[in-house]
C-alpha positions as CSV (number, residue, x, y, z in Angstrom):
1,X,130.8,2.4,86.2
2,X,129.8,4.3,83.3
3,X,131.9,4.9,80.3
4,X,133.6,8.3,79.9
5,X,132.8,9.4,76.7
6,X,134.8,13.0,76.4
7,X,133.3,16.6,76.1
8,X,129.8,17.2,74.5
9,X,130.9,20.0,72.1
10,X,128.5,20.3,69.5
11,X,124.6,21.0,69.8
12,X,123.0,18.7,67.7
13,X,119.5,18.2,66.4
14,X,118.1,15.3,64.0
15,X,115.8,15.4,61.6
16,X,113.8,12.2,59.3
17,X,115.7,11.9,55.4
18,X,112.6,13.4,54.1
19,X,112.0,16.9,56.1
20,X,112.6,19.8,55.4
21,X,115.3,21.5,56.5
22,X,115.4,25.0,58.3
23,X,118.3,27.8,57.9
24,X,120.9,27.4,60.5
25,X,120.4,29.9,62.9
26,X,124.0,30.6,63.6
27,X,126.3,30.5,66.6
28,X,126.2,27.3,67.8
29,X,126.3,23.8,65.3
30,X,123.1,21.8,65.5
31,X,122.0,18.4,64.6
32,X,118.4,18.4,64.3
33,X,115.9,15.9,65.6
34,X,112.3,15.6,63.8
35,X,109.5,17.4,65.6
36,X,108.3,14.9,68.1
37,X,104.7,16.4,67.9
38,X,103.3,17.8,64.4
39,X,100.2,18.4,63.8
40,X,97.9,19.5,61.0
41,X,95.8,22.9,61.9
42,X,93.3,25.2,59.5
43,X,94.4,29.0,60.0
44,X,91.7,31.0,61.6
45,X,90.2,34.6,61.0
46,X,92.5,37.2,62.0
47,X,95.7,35.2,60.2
48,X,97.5,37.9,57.6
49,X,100.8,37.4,56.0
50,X,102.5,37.8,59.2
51,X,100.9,37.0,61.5
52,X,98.8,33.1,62.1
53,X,95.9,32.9,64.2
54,X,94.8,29.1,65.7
55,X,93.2,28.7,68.6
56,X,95.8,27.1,71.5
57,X,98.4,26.3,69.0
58,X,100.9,24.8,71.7
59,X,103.8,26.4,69.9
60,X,106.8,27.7,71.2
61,X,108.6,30.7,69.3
62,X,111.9,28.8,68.0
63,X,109.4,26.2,66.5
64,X,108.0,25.6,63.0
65,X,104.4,26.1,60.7
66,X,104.7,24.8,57.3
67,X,101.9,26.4,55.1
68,X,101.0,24.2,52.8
69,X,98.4,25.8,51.0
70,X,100.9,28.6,49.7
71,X,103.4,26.1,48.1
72,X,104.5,24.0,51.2
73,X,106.8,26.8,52.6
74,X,108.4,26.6,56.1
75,X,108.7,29.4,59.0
76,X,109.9,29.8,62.2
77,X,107.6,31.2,64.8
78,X,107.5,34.1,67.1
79,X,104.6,33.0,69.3
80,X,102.3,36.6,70.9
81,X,100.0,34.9,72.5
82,X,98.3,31.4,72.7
83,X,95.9,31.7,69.8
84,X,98.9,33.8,67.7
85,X,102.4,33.3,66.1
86,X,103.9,35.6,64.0
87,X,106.6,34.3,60.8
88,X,108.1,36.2,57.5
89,X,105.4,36.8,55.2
90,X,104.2,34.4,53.0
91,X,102.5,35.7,50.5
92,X,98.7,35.7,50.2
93,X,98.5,33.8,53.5
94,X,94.8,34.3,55.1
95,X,92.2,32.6,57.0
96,X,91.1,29.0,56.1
97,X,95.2,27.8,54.8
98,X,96.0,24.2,55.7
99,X,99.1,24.2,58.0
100,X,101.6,21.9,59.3
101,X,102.8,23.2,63.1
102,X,106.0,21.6,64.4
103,X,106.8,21.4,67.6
104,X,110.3,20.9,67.8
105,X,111.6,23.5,70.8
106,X,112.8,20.3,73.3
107,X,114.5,18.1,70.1
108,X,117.8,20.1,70.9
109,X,120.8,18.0,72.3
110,X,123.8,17.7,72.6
111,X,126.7,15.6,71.1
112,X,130.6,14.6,70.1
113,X,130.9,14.9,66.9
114,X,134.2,13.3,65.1
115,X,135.7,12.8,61.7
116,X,136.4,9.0,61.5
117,X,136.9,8.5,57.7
118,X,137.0,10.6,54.5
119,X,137.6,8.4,50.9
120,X,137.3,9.1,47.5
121,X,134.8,7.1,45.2
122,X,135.0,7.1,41.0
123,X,131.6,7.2,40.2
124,X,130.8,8.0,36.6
125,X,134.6,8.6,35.9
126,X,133.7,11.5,39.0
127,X,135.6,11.7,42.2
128,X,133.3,12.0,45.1
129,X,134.6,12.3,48.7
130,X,132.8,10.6,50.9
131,X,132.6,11.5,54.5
132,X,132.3,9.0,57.6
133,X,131.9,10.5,61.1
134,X,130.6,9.2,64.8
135,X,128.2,11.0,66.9
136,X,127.4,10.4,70.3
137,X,124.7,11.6,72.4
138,X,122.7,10.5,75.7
139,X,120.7,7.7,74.9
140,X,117.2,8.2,73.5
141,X,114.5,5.7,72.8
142,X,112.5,7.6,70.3
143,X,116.1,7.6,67.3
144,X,114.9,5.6,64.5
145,X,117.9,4.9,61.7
146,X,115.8,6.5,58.9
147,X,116.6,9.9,60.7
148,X,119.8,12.1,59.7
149,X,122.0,14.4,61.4
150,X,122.4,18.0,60.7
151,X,125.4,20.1,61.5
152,X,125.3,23.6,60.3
153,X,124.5,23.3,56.5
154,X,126.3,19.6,56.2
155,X,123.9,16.5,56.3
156,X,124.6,13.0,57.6
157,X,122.8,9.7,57.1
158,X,122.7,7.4,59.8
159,X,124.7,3.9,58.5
160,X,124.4,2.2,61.8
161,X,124.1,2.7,65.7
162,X,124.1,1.0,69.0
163,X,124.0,1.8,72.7
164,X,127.4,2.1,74.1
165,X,127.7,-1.2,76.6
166,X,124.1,-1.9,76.7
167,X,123.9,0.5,79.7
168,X,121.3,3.3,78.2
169,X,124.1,6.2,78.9
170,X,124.7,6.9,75.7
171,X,124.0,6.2,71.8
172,X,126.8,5.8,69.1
173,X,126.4,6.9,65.4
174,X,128.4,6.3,62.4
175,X,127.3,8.4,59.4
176,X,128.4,9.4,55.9
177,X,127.9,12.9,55.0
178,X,125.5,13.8,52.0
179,X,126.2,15.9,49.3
């Protein structure tokens, strides 16, 4: 019999320590998962500030381009066709810009996410709060523990997790949250 875990009441996404992170997009809380496919592309003729042209780009509009000949700056994507996206306009953008395209439109999931533990650490004669919390969410293969958590504009590092009785149902998280 499977364990009953409770309600899944918070959309969650997760994302690796060393990502960028995107603006939350309102409504609903995420925790963001890293783009399972990224991919490295050269802008082709016909790219402006607004608009990027690469032949079959295999984006999705919700996902991401980083450009990272203008400064390494990160847009979502509006896609028109499949050889166009359009994004906010980063300046000076044109034809022959290295790009970063990630693919992240199926990384959405959902999870329980709960307060287990809030403490207060001296460091530096400082008091810090420190946050502990457990997500759950179905089980995944593809989690690695150098990922973290985003819910709205809070952060969480992953401390430890496990598969809940072994049974591939669901995944366990406990976290602190970053500051």
């Amino acid at each position: 019999m499977m364990n009953k875990i409770g309600k899944m009441n918070v959309r969650v996404i997760v994302e690796k320590q060393d990502d960028n992170t995107r603006d939350d997009y309102g409504g609903f809380q995420d925790i963001w998962y890293p783009a399972l496919n990224e991919e490295s592309d050269i802008t082709e003729s016909g790219t402006t500030t607004t608009n990027i042209t690469i032949a079959n780009h295999g984006l999705v509009t919700g996902d991401y381009i980083t450009n990272i000949t203008r400064g390494n700056i990160l847009r979502e994507v509006t896609v028109v066709d499949d050889d166009n996206v359009t994004v906010t306009a980063i300046s000076s953008q044109t034809d022959g810009d290295s790009v970063l395209l990630h693919k992240y439109a199926d990384s959405k999931v959902w999870a329980r996410y709960e307060n287990k533990l809030s403490s207060y650490i001296d460091e530096n004669q400082q008091r810090k709060i420190i946050t502990k919390s457990k997500v759950t969410i179905r089980y995944r293969t593809d989690i690695e523990q150098s990922f973290r958590f985003r819910i709205g504009s809070r952060h969480f590092e992953i401390l430890s997790f496990h598969n809940i009785d072994e049974k591939d149902y669901y995944m366990e998280f406990d976290c602190r949250e970053l500051k």
